[in-house]
N, C-alpha and C positions, 0 to 999 in steps of 0.2 A: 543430479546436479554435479558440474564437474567446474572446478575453480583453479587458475593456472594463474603462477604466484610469481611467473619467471619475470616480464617486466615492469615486477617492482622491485628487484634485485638491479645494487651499485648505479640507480636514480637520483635524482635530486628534486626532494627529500627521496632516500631510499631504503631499501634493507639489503643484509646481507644473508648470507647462509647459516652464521653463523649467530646474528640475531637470530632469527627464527628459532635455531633449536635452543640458544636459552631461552625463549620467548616461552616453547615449550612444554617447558617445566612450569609455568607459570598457568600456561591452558589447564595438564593435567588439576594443580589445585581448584581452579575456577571451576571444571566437568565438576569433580565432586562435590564442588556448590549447589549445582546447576542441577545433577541428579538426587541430592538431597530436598532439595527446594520439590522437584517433581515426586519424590516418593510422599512427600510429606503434604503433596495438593497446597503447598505456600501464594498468599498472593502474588500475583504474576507469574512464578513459577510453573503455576497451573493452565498458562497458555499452551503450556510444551508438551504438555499430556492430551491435550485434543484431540488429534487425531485416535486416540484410543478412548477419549471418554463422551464426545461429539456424542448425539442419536439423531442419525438418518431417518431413522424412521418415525420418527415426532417431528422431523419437517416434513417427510412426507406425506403424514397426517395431516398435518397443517394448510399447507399447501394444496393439497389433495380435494381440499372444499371448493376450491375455485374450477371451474371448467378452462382450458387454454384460452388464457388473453392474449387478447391480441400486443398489450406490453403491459409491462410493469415499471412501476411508479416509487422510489422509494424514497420515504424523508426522513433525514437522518441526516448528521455533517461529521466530521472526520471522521474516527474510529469507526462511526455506527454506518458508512455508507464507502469508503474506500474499499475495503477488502472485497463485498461486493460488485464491487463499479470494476476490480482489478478483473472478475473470472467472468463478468458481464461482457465485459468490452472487449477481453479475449479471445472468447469465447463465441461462433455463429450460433445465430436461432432466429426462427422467426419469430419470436417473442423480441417485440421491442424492449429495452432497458431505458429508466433515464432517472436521473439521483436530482431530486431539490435538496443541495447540502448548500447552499449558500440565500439569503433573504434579499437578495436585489430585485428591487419589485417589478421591472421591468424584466428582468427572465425569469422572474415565477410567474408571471403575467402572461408572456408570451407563450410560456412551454404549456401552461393549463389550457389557453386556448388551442393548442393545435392537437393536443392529444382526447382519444377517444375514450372519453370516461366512462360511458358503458360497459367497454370490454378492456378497463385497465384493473388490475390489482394494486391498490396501495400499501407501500408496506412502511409502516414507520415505526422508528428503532431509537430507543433510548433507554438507555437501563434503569436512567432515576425515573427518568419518565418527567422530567421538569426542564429540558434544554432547551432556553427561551426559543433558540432558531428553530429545530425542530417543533415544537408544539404549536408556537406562532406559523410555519408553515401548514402544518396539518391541519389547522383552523380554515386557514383560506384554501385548502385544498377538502376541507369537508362542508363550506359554504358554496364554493363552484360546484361541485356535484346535484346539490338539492338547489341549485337552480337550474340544474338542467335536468333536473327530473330523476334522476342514479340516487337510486336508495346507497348512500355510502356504507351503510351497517354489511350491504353484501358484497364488498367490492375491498374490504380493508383488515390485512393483517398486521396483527401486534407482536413486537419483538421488544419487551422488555424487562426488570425485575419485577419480586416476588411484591412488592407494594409500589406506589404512587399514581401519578393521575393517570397513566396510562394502561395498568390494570386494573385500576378503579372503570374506566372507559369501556375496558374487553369486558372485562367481568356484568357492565349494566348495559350491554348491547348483544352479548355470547358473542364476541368476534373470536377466532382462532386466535389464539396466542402463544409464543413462543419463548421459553426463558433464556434470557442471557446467563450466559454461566458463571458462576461466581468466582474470586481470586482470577478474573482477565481484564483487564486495560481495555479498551475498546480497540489503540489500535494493534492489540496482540488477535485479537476476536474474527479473522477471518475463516478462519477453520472449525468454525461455529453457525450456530443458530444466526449469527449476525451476516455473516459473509455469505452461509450457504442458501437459505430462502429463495433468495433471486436467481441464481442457477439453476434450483429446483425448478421453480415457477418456471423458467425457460425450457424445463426437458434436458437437462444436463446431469449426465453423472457425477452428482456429489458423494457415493460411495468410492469411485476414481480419483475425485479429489483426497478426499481422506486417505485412500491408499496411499497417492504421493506424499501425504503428510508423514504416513507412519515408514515412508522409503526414508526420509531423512531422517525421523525420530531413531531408527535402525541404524545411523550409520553414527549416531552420537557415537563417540572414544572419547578419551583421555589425551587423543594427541592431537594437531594439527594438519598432521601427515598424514591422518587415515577420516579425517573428517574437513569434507569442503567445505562446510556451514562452520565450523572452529576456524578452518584457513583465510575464508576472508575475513570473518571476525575476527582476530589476530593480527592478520596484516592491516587491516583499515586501522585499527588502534595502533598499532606500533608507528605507522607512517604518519597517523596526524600527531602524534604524542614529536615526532621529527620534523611537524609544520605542515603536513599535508590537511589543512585546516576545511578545505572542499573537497567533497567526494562527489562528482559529476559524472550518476546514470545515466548512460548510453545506450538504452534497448537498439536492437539491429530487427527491430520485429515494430510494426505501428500498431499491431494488438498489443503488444507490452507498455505501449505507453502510460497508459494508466496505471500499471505494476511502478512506475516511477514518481507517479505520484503518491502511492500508497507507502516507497519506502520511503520517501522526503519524510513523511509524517514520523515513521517508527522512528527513523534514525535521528531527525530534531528534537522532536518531543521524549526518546527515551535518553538522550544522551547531551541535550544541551545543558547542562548541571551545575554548579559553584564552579564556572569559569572555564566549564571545559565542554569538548563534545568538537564534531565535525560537521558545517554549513552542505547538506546534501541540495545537490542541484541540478536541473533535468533539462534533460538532452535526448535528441532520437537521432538516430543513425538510419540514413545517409543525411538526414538532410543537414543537420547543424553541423557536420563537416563546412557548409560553406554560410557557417556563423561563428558557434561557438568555438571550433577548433581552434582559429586563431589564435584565439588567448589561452586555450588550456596550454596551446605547443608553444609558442611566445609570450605570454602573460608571467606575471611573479610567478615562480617556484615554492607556489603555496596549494599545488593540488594532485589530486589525484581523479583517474577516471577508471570508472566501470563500465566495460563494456560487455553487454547482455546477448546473446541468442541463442536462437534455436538452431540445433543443427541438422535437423529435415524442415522441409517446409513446401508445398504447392510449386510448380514450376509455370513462369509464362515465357515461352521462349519467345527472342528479340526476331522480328523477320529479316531475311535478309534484304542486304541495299546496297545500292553501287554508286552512294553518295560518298563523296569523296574523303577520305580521315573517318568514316563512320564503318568501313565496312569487316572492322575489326569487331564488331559488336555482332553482325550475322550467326546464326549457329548456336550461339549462346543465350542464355536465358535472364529475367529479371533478377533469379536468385543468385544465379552465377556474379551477378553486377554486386548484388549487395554484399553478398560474401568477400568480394574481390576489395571493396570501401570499406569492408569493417578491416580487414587485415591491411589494409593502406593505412588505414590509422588507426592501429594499432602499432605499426612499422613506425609512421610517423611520429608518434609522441616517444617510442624506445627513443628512434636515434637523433629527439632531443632531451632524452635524461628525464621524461617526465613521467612516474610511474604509473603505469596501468593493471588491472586486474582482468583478466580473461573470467565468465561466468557463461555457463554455458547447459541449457536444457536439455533435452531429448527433441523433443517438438511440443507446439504451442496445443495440449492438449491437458485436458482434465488431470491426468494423474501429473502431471510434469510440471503443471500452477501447484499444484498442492505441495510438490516436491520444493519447490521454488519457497511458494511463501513459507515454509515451514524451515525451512536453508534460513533465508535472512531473519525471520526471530531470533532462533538460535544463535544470529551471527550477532544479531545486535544484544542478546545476551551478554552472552560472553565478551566482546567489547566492553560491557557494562560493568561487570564484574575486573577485568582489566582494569578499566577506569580507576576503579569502585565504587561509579556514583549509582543514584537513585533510580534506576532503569523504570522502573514502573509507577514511579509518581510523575507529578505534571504542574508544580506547585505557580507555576507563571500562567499557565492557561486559568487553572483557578481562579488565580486573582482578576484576570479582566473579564473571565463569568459576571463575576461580583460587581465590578463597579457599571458593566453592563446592565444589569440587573438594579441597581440599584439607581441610574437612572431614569430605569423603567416605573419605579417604584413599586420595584418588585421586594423589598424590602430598605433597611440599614444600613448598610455597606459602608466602612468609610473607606475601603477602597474608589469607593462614587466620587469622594468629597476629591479627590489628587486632579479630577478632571478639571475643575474649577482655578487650578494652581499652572495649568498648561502656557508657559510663555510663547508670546508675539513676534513675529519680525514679517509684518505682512505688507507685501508689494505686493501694488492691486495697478491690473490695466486698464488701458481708455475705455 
């Protein structure tokens, strides 16, 4: 991973040279946080050690029960199904992918009916093993199967801790099961049992992934300057701490799309904290050039953009034409176009003063996601530690568990009761 810091130097909001290297000084304390926290296996801290303490080969035991499906199925919602959906949707295979992470009954309706439950693998993922949306899904996803005849006991892998309903499930059916590791956040958990299942199940190198994991883990330092997983995390704090209050992901790749959803989560939910933190927002390059750019290159001087690619990638050359204004395009390829838009804007938000951060892979390949997601923990680390808030708690998501839950009557909650308190100002149409 290679991270280029130059425009967000003398921006508005911006840095200087000189921020940075006191900034610095400040990284080095936080490293030594950062690698105490990993020698010590602390919670959260213990996401950073993955790539050295993951077992490939207990998924691919796992996994390995199944013959190739024709796709795979996974029910899980944030933490327990992004990190996967990130190296799924990356990633080719002819193993279909597809994530039930949300309970709208109408697209869990739709997706069970067109997918082929015979030859799908389920995989559902929950640590507590009690996450209303998940279990609630997994219900109506193991009532469709035994109507249509699919023994689900041989179709369905467990991913989750060492008690509750869903090893209670594996354990009184023998389903394969897979532990979530302990001292990880769900959404730290891609470089795990969580994340890697579903690549496995596709035929993907997740011992590649892992290596990319332990190429960043590798380049951890004490400084800024010698660590690009420390330089963005560094500068994305230092510039919203100066008002850059959005930080809008721009993959130059539509397989990284999903990677943009996976860090909206890390980066909200580890950093929105007692008042502070940065609104992440997503964007794909080329196209939201003729959307969202507008307002990052003209809108308030409250943002910052990330812009992500790959620097090999497949070529489709453009054919040539003798249509008139187009035939500057002959010769040239689709990559040469995209390449050509990412550095357009990137030109364009410099020389209007709005900071940007260059982040930049290898190619969109196994070792290079690994490399990647294992960068932005780290980045959001250390941000976190900058901060100094609570990087690994989630105390707002909790609470609307609760009061969800508790108008299920699923227990007591008086977070339930605040629903009941909800004011009115309702205009209704003819």
């Amino acid at each position: 991973m290679h991270v280029d810091l130059g425009n967000a130097l003398d921006t508005t909001p911006g840095l200087t040279a000189e921020t940075l290297e006191r900034l610095d000084d400040r990284v080095a304390d936080a490293h030594d946080r950062i690698a105490a926290g990993m020698a010590d296996d602390e919670f959260g801290y213990a996401a950073l050690t993955l790539p050295e303490t993951a077992d490939p080969d207990a998924i691919r035991e796992a996994t390995d029960r199944f013959d190739r499906p024709e796709a795979v199925l996974t029910v899980g919602i944030g933490g327990s199904a992004l990190g996967a959906a990130t190296l799924a949707n990356a990633l080719e295979s002819d193993v279909d992918a597809y994530f039930l992470d949300n309970v709208d009954p109408d697209a869990v309706r739709s997706l069970l009916d067109d997918l082929p439950l015979a030859e799908t693998v389920v995989n559902v993922v929950s640590k507590s093993g009690t996450t209303a949306e998940t279990l609630a899904n997994f219900l109506v996803v193991r009532e469709t199967m035994e109507r249509a005849g699919v023994d689900w006991t041989e179709r369905t892998l467990v991913t989750t801790g060492e008690a509750g309903n869903l090893r209670a499930l594996a354990d009184a059916h023998d389903l394969p099961a897979l532990d979530v590791p302990d001292g990880v956040p769900g959404r730290f958990s891609a470089l795990s049992t969580v994340g890697l299942a579903v690549p496995a199940l596709q035929g993907h190198d997740i011992e590649a992934v892992l290596a990319g994991g332990r190429d960043g883990m590798a380049d951890l330092s004490g400084s800024l300057f010698e660590t690009p997983a420390y330089a963005y995390g560094a500068a994305t704090y230092a510039l919203a701490e100066r008002g850059a209050l959005t930080n809008a992901v721009m993959p130059y790749a539509e397989s990284l799309e999903t990677f943009a959803e996976w860090f909206a989560q890390l980066w909200a939910e580890s950093l929105g904290k007692d008042g502070l933190g940065q609104t992440p927002a997503r964007a794909l390059g080329a196209t939201d050039q003729h959307s969202q750019l507008q307002l990052y290159r003209a809108g308030p001087p409250d943002k910052l953009v990330s812009l992500i690619r790959p620097t090999e990638r497949a070529e489709t050359a453009i054919p040539e034409t003798d249509l008139d204004g187009l035939a500057y395009l002959g010769g040239s390829s689709l990559g040469d176009l995209l390449d050509a838009e990412f550095e357009a804007t990137e030109a364009s938000l410099a020389a209007a003063d709005v900071p940007n951060l260059r982040v930049e892979i290898d190619r969109v390949d196994e070792r290079s996601l690994g490399e990647l997601l294992y960068g932005m923990e780290a980045a959001c680390v250390l941000y976190g530690e900058l901060a100094s808030v609570s990087t690994f708690t989630q105390p707002a998501v909790e609470w609307g568990k609760k009061a969800a839950r508790g108008l299920l009557g699923g227990g007591d909650f008086p977070e339930a009761d605040a629903v009941a308190d909800k004011r009115e100002l309702r205009i209704d149409g003819s």
